[in-house]
C-alpha positions in Angstrom: -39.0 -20.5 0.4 -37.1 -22.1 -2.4 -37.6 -19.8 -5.9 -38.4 -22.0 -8.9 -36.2 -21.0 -11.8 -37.8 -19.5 -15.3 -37.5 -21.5 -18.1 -34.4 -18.9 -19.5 -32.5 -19.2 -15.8 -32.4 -23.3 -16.5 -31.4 -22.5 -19.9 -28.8 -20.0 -18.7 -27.5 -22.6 -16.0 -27.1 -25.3 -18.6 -25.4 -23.5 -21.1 -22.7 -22.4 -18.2 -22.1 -25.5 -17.0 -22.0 -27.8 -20.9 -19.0 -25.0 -21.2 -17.2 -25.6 -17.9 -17.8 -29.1 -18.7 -16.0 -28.7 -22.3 -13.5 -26.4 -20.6 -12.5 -29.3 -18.0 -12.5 -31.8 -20.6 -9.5 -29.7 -22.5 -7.7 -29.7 -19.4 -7.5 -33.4 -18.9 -5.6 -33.3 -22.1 -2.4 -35.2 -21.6 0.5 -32.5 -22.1 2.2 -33.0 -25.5 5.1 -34.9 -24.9 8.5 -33.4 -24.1 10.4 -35.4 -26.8 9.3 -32.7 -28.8 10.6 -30.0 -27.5 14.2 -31.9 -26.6 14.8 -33.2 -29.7 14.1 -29.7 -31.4 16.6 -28.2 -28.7 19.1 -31.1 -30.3 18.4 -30.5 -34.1 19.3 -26.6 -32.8 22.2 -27.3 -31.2 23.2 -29.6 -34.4 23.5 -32.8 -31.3 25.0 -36.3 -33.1 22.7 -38.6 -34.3 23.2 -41.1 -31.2 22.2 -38.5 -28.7 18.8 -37.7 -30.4 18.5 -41.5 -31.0 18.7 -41.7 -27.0 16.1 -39.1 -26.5 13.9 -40.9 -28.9 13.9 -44.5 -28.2 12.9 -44.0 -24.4 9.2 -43.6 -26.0 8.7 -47.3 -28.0 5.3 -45.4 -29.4 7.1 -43.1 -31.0 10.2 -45.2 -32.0 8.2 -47.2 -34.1 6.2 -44.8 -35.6 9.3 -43.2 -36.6 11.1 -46.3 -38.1 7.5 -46.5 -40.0 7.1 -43.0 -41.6 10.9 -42.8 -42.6 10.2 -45.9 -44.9 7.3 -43.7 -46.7 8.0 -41.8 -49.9 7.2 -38.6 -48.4 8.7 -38.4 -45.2 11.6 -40.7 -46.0 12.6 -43.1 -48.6 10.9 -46.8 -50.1 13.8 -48.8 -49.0 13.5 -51.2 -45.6 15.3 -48.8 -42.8 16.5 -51.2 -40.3 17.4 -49.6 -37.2 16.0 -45.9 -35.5 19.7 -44.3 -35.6 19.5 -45.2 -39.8 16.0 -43.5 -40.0 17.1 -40.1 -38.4 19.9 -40.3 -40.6 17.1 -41.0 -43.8 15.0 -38.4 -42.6 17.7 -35.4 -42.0 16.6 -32.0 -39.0 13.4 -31.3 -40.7 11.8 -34.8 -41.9 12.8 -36.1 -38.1 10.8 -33.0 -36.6 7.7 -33.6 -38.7 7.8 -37.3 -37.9 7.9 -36.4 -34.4 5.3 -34.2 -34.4 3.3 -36.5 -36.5 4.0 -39.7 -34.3 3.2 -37.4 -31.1 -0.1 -35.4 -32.2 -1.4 -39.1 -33.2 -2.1 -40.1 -29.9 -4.8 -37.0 -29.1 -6.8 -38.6 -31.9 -7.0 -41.8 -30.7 -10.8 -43.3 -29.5 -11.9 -41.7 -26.2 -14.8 -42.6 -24.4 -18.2 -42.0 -26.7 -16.4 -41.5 -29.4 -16.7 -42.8 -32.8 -13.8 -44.7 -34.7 -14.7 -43.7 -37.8 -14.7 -40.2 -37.2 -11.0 -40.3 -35.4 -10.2 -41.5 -38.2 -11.2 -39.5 -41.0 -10.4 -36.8 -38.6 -6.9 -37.8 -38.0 -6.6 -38.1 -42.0 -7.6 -35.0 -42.5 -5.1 -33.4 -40.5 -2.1 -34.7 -41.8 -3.5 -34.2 -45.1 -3.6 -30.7 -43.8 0.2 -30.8 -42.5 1.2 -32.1 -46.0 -0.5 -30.0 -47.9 0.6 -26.9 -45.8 4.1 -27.8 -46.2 3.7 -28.7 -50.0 2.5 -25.2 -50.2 4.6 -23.3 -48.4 7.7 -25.0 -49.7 6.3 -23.7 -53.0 5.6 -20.3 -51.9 9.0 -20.6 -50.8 8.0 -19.1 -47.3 11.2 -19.7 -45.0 8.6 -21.1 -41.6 8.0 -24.6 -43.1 8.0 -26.5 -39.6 6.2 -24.4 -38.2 3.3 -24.4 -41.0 3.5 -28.0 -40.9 3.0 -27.9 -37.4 -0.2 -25.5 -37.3 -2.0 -27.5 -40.3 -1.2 -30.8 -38.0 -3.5 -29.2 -34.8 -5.0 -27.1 -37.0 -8.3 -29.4 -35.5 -7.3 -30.3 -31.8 -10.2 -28.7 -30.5 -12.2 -31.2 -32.0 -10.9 -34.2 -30.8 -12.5 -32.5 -27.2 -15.3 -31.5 -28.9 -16.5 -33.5 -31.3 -18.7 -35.9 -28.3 -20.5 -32.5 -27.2 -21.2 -31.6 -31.3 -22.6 -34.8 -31.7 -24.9 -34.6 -28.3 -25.9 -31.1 -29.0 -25.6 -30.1 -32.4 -26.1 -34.0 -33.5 -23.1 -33.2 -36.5 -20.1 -35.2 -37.0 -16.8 -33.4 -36.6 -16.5 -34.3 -40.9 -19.7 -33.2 -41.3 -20.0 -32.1 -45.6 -23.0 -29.7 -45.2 -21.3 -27.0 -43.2 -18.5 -24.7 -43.9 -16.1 -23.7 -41.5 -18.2 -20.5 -40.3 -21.1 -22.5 -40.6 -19.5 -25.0 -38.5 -18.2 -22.2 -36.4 -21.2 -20.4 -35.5 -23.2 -23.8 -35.0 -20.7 -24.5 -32.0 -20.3 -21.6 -30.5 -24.3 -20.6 -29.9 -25.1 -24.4 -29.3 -22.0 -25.0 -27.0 -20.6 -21.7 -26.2 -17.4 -22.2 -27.5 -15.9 -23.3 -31.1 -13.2 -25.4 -31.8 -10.7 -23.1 -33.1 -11.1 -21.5 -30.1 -10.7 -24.4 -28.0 -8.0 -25.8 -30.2 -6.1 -21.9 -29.5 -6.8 -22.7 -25.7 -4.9 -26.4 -25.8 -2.4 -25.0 -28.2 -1.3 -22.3 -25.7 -1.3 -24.7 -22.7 1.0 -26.9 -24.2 3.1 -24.2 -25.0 3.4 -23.7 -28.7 4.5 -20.8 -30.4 2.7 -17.9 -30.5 2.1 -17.5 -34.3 0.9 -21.8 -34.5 -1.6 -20.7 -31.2 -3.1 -17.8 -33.2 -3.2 -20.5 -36.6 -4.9 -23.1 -35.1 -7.1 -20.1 -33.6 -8.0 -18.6 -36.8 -7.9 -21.0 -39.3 -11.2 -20.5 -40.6 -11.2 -16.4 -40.4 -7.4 -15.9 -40.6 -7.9 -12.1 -41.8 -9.1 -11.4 -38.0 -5.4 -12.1 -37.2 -3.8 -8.5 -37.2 -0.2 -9.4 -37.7 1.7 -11.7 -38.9 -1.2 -13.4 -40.5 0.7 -16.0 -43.1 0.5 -18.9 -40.8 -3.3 -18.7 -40.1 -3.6 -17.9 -44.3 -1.8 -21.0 -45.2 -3.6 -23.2 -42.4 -6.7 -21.8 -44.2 -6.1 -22.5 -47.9 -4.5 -26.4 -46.9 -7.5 -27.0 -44.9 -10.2 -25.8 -48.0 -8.0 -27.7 -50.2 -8.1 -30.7 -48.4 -11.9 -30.4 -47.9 -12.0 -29.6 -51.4 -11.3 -32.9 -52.2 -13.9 -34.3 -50.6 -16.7 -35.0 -53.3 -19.5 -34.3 -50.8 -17.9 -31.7 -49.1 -17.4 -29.7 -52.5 -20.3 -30.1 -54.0 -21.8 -28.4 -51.2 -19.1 -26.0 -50.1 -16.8 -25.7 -53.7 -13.5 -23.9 -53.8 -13.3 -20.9 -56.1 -9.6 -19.4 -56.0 -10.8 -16.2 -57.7 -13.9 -15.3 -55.6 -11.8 -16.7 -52.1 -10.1 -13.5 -50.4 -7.2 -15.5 -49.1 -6.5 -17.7 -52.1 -6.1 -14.5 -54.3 -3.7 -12.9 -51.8 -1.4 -15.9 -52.3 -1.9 -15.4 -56.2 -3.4 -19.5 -56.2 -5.5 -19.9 -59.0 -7.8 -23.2 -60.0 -4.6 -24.7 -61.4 -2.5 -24.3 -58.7 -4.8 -26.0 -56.5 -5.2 -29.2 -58.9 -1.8 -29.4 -58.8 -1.2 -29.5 -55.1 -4.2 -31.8 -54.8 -2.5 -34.3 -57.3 0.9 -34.1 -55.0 -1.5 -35.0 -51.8 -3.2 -37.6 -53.1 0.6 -39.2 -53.8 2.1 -38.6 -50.8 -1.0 -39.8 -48.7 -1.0 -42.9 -50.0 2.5 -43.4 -48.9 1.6 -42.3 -45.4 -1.5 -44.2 -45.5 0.2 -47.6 -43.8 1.2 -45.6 -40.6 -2.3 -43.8 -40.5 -3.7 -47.1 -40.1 -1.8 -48.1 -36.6 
């Protein structure tokens, strides 16, 4: 005799398998591509310009994403660069790396399947508004891990390129969604769907073998005080990412940014005037990396 299941058992059943689904779904993740990692092992080992140019031009994608950010005003320079061995010259170690980064990470926010345009967009916006405003920051902090913030504040949202078609079906939210804050956000996901996306993010962040301290970032970026040590990279993802949200008309009307009241902000000494300021430098350098965000 076949036992008909209570209404909490089905409820159970469909919780566990919406999170193996999710869980599967981060797995098909492509890897992130291993230009990465070789042309940081050539910037290291100070390699000329032609054997990073080699490494580089095998991936057109990337080539030409690179010839188009080192002609913006805040990765590169205004003037026409002509040729990709010119524009790693332009760019110089750290420039080049962020491009890379940049030009790579694009790709996991491209449409997928039930997806919407519009939010892959504003989503892909928004973090390398992040990435520039993390490195704006810490370059005026004067913290000696720029890259790496840069990099953190870049994936700072990868979960939610997986999970922003299960937020939609489930918690019927947009992944840019104004009326929630992050925790709200947060603890929508994860007793909806079982799982949130910094969490998720942390779980495609490890697989593809990031750093440790950019794993626990893009982990923590909304709670960064539950990181025990080491804690600046998660802080700084944090205050780019309310920043940025900040500026958001919608967003801050319902969710506004007081320096003085926010724990982390006040840690970092950032008061109301601070923040204007670095949102005035955003705005600038987005619009000069608006072209490329675009393609």
């Amino acid at each position: 005799m076949i036992r008909q299941m209570s209404c909490n058992e089905v409820k159970a059943l469909h919780y566990e398998l919406l999170l193996k689904d999710i869980l599967a779904s981060a797995e098909k993740l492509p890897p992130f591509p291993d230009v990465v990692w070789k042309v940081m092992s050539l910037l290291r080992k100070t390699a000329p310009v032609q054997v990073i140019e080699q490494v580089i031009q095998y991936d057109p994608v990337i080539t030409a994403r690179v010839l188009m950010l080192s002609q913006s005003a805040f990765y590169g320079r205004k003037t026409r660069v002509s040729s990709l061995r010119e524009a790693i010259f332009v760019l110089g170690n750290q420039k080049l790396m962020q491009v890379v980064l940049t030009s790579c990470a694009s790709r996991f926010f491209q449409s997928r399947p039930n997806g919407s345009d519009r939010d892959e967009r504003e989503l892909w916006y928004h973090s390398v508004a992040t990435a520039v405003t993390g490195e704006t920051l810490a370059r005026q902090l004067k913290h000696k891990k720029v890259l790496t913030i840069y990099t953190a504040c870049l994936l700072h949202d990868i979960g939610k390129t997986v999970l922003n078609q299960y937020a939609k079906l489930y918690l019927h939210l947009r992944v840019t969604n104004p009326k929630l804050d992050g925790k709200g956000l947060i603890s929508a996901e994860r007793k909806t769907l079982g799982i949130d996306h910094q969490e998720l993010g942390e779980l495609i962040a490890r697989r593809w073998q990031f750093p440790k301290e950019v794993v626990e970032a893009i982990g923590h970026h909304h709670n960064p005080l539950a990181v025990k040590h080491d804690a600046d990279l998660a802080m700084l993802a944090y205050i780019a990412d309310r920043i940025v949200n900040d500026m958001d008309k919608e967003y801050a009307e319902t969710n506004p940014l007081d320096p003085e009241e926010d724990q982390v902000l006040a840690h970092w000494k950032l008061n109301a005037e601070d923040v204007e300021k670095l949102q005035n430098k955003i705005v600038d350098a987005m619009e000069g990396i608006q072209h490329f965000l675009n393609h």
